[in-house]
C-alpha positions as CSV (number, residue, x, y, z in Angstrom):
1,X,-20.7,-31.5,-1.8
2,X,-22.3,-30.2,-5.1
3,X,-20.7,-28.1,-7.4
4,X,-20.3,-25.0,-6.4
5,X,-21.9,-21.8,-8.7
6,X,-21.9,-18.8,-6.1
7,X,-19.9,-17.7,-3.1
8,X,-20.6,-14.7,-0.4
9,X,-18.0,-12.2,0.7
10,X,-18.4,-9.3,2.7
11,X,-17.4,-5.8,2.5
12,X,-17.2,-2.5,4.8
13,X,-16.5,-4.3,8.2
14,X,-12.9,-4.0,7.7
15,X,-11.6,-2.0,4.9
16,X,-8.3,-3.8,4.3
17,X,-10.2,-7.3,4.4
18,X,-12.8,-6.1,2.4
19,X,-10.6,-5.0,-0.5
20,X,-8.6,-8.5,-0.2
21,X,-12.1,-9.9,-0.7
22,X,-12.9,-7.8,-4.1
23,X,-9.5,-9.3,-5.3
24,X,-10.6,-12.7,-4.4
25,X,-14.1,-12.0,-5.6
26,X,-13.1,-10.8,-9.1
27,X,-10.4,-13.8,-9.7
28,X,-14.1,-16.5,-8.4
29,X,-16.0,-14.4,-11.0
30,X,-13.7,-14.9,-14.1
31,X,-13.6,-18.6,-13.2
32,X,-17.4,-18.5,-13.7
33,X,-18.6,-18.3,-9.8
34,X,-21.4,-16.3,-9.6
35,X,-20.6,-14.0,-6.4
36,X,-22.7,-11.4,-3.6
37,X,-21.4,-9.0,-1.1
38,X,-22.8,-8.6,1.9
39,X,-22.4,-4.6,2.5
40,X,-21.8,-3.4,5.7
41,X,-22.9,0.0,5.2
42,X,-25.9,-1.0,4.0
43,X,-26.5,-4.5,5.6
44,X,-30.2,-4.3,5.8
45,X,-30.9,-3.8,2.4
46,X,-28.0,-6.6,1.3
47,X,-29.1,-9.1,3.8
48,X,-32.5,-9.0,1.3
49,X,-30.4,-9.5,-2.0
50,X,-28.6,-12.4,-0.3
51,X,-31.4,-14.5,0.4
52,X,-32.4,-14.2,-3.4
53,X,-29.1,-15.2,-4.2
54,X,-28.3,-17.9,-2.2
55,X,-29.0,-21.6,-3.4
56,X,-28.3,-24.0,-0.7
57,X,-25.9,-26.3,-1.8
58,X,-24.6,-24.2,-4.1
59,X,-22.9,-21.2,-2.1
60,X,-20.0,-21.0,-0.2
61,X,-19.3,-18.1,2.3
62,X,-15.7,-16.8,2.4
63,X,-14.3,-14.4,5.0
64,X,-12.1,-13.0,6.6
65,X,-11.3,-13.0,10.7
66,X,-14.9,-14.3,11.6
67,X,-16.7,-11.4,9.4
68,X,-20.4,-12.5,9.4
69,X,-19.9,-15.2,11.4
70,X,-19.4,-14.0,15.0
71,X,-23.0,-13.9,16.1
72,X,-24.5,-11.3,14.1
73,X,-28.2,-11.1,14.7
74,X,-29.1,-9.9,11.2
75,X,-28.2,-13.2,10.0
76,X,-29.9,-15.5,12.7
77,X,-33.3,-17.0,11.5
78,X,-36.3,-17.9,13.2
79,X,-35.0,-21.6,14.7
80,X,-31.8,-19.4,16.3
81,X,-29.5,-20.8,13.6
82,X,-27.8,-18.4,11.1
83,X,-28.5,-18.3,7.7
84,X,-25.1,-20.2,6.8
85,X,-25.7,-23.1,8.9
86,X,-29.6,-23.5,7.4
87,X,-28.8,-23.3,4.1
88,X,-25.5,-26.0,5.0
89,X,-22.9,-23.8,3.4
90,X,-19.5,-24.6,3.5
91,X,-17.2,-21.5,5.1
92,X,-13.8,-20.5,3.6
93,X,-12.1,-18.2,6.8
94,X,-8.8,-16.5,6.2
95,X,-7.8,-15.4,9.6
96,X,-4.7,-12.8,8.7
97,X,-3.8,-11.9,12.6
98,X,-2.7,-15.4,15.4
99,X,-5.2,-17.7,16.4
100,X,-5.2,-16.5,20.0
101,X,-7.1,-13.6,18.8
102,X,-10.2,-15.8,18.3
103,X,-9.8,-17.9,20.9
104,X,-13.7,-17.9,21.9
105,X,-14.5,-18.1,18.6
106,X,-12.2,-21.2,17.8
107,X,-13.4,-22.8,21.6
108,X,-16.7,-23.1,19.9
109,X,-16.5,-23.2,15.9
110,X,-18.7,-22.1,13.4
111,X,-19.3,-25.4,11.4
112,X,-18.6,-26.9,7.9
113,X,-15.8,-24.3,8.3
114,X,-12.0,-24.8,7.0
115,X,-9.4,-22.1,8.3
116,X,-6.8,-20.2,6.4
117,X,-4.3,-18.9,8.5
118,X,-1.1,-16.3,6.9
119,X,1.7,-17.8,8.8
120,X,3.2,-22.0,9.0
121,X,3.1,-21.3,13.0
122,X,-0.5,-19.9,13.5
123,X,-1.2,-23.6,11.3
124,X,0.6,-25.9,14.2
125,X,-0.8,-23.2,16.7
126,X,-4.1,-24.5,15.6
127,X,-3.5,-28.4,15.1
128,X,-2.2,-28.6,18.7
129,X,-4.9,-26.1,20.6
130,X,-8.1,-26.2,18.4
131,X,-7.3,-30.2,16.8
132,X,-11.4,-29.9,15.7
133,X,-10.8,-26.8,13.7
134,X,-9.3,-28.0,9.7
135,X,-6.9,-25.4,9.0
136,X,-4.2,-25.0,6.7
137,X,-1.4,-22.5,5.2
138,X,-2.7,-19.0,2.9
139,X,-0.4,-16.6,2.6
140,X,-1.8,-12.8,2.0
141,X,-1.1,-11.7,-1.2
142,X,-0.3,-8.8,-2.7
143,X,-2.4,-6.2,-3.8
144,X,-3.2,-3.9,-7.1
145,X,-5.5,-1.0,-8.1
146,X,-8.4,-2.5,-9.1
147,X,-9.9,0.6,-10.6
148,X,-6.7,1.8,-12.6
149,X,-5.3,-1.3,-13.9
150,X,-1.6,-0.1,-15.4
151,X,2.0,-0.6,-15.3
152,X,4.5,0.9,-12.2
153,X,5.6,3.8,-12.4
154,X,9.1,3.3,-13.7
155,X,11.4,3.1,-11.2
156,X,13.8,5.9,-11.7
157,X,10.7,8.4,-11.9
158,X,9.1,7.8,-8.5
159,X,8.9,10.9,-6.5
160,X,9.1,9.3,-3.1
161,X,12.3,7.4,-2.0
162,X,11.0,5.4,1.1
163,X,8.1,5.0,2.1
164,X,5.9,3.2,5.3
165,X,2.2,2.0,5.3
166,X,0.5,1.2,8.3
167,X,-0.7,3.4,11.5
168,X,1.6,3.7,14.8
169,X,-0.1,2.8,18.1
170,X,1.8,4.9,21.0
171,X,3.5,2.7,23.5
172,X,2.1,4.5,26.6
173,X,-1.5,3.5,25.6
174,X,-0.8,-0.1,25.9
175,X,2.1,1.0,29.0
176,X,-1.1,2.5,30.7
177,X,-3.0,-0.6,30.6
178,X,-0.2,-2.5,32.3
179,X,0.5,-0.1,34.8
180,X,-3.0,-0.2,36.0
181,X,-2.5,-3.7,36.9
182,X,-1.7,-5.0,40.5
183,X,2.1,-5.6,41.2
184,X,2.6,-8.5,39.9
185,X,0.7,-8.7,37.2
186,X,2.8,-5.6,35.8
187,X,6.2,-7.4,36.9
188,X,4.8,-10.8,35.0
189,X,3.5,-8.9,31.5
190,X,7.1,-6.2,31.9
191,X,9.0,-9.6,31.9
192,X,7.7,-11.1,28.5
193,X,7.8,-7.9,26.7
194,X,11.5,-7.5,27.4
195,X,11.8,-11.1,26.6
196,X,10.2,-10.4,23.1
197,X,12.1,-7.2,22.6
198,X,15.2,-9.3,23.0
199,X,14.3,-12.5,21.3
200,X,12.7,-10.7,17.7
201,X,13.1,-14.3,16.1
202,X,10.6,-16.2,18.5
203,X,7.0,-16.2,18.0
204,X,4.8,-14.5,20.8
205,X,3.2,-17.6,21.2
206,X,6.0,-19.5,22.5
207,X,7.2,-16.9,24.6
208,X,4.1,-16.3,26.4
209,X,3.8,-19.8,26.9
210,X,7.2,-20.4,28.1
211,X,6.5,-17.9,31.0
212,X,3.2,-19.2,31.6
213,X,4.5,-22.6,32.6
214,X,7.2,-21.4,34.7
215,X,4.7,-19.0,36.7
216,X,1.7,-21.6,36.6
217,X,4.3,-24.9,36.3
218,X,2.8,-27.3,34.0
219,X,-0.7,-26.8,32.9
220,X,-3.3,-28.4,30.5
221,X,-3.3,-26.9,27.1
222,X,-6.5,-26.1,27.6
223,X,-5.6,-23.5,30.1
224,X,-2.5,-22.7,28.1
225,X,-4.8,-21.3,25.3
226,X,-7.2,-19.6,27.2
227,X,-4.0,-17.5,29.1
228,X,-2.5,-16.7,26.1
229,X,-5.9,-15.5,24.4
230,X,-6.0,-13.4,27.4
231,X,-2.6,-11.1,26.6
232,X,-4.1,-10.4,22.9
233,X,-2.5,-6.3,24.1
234,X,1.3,-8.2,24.1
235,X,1.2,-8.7,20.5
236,X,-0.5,-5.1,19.6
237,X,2.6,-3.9,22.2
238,X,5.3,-5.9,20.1
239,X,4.0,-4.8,17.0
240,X,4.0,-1.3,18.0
241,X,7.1,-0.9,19.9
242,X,9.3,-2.5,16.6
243,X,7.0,0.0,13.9
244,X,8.1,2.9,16.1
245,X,11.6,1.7,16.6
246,X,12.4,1.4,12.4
247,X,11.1,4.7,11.3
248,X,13.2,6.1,14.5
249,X,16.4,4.7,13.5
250,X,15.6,5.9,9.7
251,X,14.7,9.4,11.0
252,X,17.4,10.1,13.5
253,X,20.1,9.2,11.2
254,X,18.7,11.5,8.5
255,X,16.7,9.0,6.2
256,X,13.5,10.3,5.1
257,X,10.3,8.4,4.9
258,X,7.5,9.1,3.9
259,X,4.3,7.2,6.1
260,X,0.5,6.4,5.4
261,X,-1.1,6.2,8.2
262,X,-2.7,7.4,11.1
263,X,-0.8,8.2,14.6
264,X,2.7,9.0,13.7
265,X,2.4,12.1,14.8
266,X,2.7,10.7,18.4
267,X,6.1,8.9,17.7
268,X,8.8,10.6,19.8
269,X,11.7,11.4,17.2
270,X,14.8,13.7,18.0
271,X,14.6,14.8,14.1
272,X,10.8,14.8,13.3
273,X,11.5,16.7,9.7
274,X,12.9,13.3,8.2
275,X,9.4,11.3,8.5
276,X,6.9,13.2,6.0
277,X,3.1,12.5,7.1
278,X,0.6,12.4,4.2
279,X,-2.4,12.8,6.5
280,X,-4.3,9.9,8.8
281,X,-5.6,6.9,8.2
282,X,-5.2,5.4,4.9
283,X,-7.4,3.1,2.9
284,X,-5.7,-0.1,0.8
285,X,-6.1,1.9,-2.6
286,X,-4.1,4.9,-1.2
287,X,-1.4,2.5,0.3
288,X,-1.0,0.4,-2.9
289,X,-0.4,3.7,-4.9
290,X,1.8,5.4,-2.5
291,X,4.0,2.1,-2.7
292,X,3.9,2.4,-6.4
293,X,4.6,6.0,-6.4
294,X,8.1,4.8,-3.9
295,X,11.6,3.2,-4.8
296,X,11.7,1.1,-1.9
297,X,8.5,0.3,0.5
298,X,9.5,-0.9,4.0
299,X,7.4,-3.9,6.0
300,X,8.0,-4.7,9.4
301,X,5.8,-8.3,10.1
302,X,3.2,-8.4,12.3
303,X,5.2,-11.1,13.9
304,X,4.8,-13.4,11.6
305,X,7.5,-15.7,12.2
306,X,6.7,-18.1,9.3
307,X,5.0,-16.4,7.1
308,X,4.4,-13.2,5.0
309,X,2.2,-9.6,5.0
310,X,0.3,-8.5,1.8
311,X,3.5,-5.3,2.1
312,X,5.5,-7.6,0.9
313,X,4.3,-8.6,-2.2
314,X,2.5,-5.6,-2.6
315,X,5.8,-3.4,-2.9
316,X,7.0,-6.3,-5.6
317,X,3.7,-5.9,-7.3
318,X,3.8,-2.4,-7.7
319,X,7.7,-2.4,-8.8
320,X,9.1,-1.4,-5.8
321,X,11.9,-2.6,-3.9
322,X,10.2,-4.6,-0.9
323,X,12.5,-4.1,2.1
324,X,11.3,-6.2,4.6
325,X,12.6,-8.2,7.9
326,X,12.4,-12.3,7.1
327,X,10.2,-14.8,8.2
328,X,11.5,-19.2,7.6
329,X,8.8,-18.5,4.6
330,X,10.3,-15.1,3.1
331,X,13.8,-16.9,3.0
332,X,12.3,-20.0,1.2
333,X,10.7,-18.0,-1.1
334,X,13.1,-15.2,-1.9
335,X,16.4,-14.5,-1.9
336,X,17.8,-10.7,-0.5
337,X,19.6,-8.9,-2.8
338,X,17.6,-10.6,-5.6
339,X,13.7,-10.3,-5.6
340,X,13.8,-8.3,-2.1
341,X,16.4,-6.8,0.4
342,X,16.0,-8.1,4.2
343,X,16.8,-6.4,7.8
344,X,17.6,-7.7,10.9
345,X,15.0,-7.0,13.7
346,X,17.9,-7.8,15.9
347,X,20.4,-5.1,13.8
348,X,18.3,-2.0,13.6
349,X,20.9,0.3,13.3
350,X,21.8,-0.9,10.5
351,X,18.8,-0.3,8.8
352,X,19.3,3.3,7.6
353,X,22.7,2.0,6.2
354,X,20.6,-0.4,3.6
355,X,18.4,2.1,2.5
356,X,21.4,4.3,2.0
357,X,23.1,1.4,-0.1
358,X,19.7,0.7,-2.0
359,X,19.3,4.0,-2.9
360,X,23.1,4.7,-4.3
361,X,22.6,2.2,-6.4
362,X,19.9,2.7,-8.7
363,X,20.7,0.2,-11.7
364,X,20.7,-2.6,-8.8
365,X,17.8,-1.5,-7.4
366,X,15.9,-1.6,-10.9
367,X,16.9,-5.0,-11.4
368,X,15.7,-6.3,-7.6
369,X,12.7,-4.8,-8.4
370,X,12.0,-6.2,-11.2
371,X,13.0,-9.5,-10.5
372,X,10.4,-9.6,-7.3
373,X,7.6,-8.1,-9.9
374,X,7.9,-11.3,-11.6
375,X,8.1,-13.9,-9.0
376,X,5.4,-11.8,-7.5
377,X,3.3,-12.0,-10.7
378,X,4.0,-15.8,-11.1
379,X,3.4,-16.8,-7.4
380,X,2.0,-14.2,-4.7
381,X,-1.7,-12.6,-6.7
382,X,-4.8,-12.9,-5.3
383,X,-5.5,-14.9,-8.4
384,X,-3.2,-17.8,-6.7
385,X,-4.9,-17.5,-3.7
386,X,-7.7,-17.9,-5.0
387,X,-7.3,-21.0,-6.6
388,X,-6.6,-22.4,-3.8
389,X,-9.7,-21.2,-2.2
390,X,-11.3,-22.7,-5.1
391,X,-10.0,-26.1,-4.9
392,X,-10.5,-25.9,-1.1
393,X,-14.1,-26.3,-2.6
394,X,-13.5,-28.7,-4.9
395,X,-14.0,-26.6,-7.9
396,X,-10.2,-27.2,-9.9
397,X,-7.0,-27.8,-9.7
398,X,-4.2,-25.6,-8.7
């Protein structure tokens, strides 16, 4: 591989990814990478730009979840290859949700590529079903306001106590979809969502595959993937059901919180006055500020068992208290009580009781905070990441 001068990124497919890839971008530009987006919202006009700016050999693509690289017809050439593959540039993927969400994708993958994935168990998910596929561990990182670079807020002036950021799916859209299956399809899909409900530490992956051998008996893990690719909806239901759960616990026992995002409005809540909507869907800017306008900023993991969500270090970032359940990862990394404060997926109820503790102790609080700002500063930027993205393509050291 030569040396590598430039690097692609996209922008406006996804908001959140997009705004992870302007932190990435800007860290590849002060190391002296020359760097292009490719705009969504304007992709006919970019797609010109990029061919100036590519020089093949020289330019790497890096994206996020397949972005650009799922068949898009803009950038297919004349011989039916993509632009990418003709100029032979290496790819850079950070996928931030399980591998079974791009199982057709991973069946047949994009080449020259090398997969990030956020979480130690989507990395073993991949050795075992997609061997072909190089992929190794990236944790998401956390963000900061790009356009007002500052310090927090101090602590003890933050006008919002608790806050949530991320939207709330209802559970009787994805309850709909089941119950529209035949008998016992609904039975099968009922069983591993109770399963998960009662077993918060596993990850999905092993439970669906535990109840795929024991309706199938023992299959080829070739058939294992594509059946677990195909109950994507169990993870979106898991998700959803645990979000919904942790603000309800907070609200009935009298804990305000305040939540970006869009569908809350849906959640059924005995005392609806404790959560405090700010409006719909939120971009990353407006989440970042409302977590730096809070004392404490709660994350519940996209069941990421082994692993870590850009809340996380966001919240430490941005001086807050993260509250957070754990991940193997997390607990390697931090220590509660010290940088963060964890919960219990499995002890709910006990959730509004921390919050209450947090809260009644400021002075402890200010130092927890603190403490995570630092490790967060030192460790979990998208600077870091990016140096690893870097010397994924051989440009330096870490």
């Amino acid at each position: 591989m030569e040396k590598i001068e430039k690097a692609v990124f996209f922008k406006n497919a996804v908001e959140t990814l997009g705004y992870f890839s302007e932190q990435i971008a800007a860290e590849f530009q002060t190391q002296g990478i020359a760097v292009c987006f490719v705009d969504y919202h304007r992709l006919a006009e970019t797609v010109e730009e990029l061919y100036r700016f590519i020089e093949p050999g020289k330019t790497a693509l890096c994206t996020f979840n397949f972005i650009g690289i799922s068949g898009e017809e803009i950038f297919r050439e004349d011989n039916g290859s993509t632009i990418w593959e003709n100029c032979e540039m290496p790819c850079l993927n950070m996928i931030v949700d399980h591998p079974l969400y791009y199982h057709s994708k991973l069946e047949n993958p994009f080449p020259n590529m090398k997969i990030f994935c956020v979480d130690r168990n989507h990395v073993s998910y991949m050795r075992r079903f997609y061997p072909d596929v190089e992929a190794a561990f990236l944790p998401l990182a956390g963000n900061v306001i790009l356009q007002e670079p500052k310090n927090p807020i101090p602590y003890e002036k933050r006008p919002y106590e608790l806050v949530f950021t991320g939207n709330y799916t209802p559970l009787d859209d994805i309850y709909r979809r089941i119950g529209a299956l035949p008998k016992d399809y609904r039975k099968f899909y009922r069983e591993i969502l109770e399963d998960s409900i009662a077993h918060p530490s596993v990850s999905l992956d092993r439970i669906l595959e535990a109840h795929i051998c024991r309706e199938l008996g023992e299959v080829s893990d070739k058939e294992k993937r594509a059946a677990i690719a195909g109950m994507v909806f169990i993870d979106i239901c898991i998700r959803s059901y645990f979000r919904g759960e942790a603000i309800n616990v907070l609200a009935e026992q009298g804990v305000p919180i305040h939540v970006f995002g869009a569908g809350w409005e849906r959640l059924s809540c005995k005392r609806r006055e404790s959560i405090i909507q700010t409006g719909g869907m939120v971009d990353s800017e407006t989440c970042a500020k409302a977590i730096g306008s809070a004392k404490l900023s709660l994350n519940l993991m996209p069941w990421f068992k082994d692993g870590a969500h850009d809340r996380v270090f966001t919240a430490m970032l941005q001086g807050a208290v993260s509250l957070t359940d754990d991940s193997g990862y997390l607990r390697e990394e931090f220590r509660s009580g010290e940088e963060l404060v964890f919960f219990s997926l499995e002890e709910l109820e006990k959730l509004p009781e921390i919050v209450r503790d947090v809260l009644a102790h400021p002075e402890i609080a200010m130092g927890i905070a603190e403490r995570g700002r630092r490790k967060a500063l030192s460790r979990h930027t998208w600077k870091q990441r990016a140096e690893v993205l870097l010397e994924a393509l051989g440009q330096r050291g870490v």
